[in-house]
N, C-alpha and C positions, 0 to 999 in steps of 0.2 A: 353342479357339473356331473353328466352320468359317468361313469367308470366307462373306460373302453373295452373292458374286458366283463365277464357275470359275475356277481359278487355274490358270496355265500353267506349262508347262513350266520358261519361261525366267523368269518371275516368282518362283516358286521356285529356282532355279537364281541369280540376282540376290541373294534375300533370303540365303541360304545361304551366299554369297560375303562379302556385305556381315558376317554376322555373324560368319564366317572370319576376313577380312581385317580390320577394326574388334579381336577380338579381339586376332589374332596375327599381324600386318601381313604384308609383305613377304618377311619372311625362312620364315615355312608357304609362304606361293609357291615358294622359291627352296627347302626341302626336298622339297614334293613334285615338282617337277622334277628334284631331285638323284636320287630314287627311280624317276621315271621315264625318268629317261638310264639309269640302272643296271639295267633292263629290271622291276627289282622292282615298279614303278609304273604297269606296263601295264594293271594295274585299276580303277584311281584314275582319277576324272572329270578331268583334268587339262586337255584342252580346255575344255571345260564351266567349270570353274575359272577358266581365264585371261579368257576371254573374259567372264566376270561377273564377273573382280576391273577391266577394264577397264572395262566399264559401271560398275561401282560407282563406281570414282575419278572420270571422269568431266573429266579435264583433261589436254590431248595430253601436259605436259608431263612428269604419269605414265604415259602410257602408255610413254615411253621407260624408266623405271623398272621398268613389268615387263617390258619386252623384254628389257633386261640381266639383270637376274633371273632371268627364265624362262629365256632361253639361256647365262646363267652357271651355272645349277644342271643343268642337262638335258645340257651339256657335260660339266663332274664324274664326272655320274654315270656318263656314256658312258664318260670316261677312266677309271674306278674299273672296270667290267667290263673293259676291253681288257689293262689293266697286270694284271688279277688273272686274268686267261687265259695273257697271254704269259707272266707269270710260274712258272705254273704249268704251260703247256703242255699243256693240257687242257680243252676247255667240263666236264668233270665236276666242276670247283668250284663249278660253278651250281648249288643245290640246286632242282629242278626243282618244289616243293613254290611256290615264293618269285617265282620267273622264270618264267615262261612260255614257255620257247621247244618250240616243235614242230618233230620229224623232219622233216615238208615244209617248214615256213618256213627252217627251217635248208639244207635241199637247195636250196630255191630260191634263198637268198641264196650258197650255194655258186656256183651257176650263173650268177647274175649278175655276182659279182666275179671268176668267170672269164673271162666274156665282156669287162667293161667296166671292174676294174680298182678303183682309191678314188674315181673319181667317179659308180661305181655307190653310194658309201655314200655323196655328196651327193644325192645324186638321193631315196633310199631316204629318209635324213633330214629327207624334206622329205611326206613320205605318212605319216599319220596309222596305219594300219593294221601297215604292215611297217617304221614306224621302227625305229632301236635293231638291229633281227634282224643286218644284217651285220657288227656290232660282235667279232661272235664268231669269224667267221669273217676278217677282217681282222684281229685277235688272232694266230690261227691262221696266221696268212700270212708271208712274210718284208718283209714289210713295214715300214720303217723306224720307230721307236713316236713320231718325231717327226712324220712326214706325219700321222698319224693325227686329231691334234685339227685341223688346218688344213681338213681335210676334214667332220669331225663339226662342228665348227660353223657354216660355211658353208651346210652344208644346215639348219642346224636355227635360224640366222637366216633362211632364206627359212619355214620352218613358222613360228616363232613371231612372224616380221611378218607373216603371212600371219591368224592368231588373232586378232594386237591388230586389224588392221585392219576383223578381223568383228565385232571387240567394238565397235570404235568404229563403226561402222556400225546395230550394232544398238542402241548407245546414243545415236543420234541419233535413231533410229527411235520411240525410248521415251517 
């Protein structure tokens, strides 16, 4: 049936979440974050996601529910690439088919944990675009594997309060 009226972006985006989350709660949140720490998930609307499973809920005292969530699963998945690099000693476990990582993002993130070290991967964790990328490269590093998650999610609690708080913004808006 078409709407009688234009439907937006984010109204779609809302109903889509709603019938997400209503299906397969919390714990779809906390996979597809788990896929997207793992860099596999760099496709997946998962902004878009979080921010309409917060408009959907609609009560602060889940929003802290998908904060844990979303940064317990987005950690995971982070820790899941790093142990399966250092393990292996190699980004060529990554099927590139799956992961996304590009030649330059990879050089840039090079460059940056030369220059500035693991709180280039806080910093990094916290940007939408080149999260995850230094993951690999910190793998790669001699890097202690215990600093590792101290730092991944640090940053990836400032991105994912940074979501809810547009969710809840945009759901007051509504």
């Amino acid at each position: 049936m078409l709407h009688p009226y234009p439907v937006s972006v984010i109204g779609l985006t809302v109903d889509l979440a709603t019938g997400f989350i209503e299906s397969y709660g919390l714990l779809a949140l906390f996979v597809v974050f788990v896929l997207e720490g793992a860099l596999v998930g760099k496709l997946l609307p998962t902004r878009a996601l979080l921010i309409a499973t917060v408009v959907v809920l609609d009560d602060p005292l889940s929003y802290l529910s998908v904060l844990v969530v979303a940064v317990v699963g987005a950690t995971i998945g982070q820790c899941a690439v790093f142990l399966l690099v250092r393990t292996q000693g190699s980004m060529e476990v990554l099927d590139n088919r799956y992961v996304p990582l590009e030649d330059r993002w990879l050089s840039r993130s090079r460059e940056w944990f030369d220059r500035w070290g693991l709180p280039a991967l806080l910093v990094t964790n916290t940007l939408p675009v080149v999260r995850g990328y230094l993951v690999v490269v910190v793998a790669l590093s001699r890097t202690p594997a215990y600093r590792f998650p101290l730092f991944s999610v640090a940053g990836t609690l400032v991105y994912i309060s940074a979501l809810v708080a547009i969710g809840a913004g945009v759901e007051s808006v509504i």
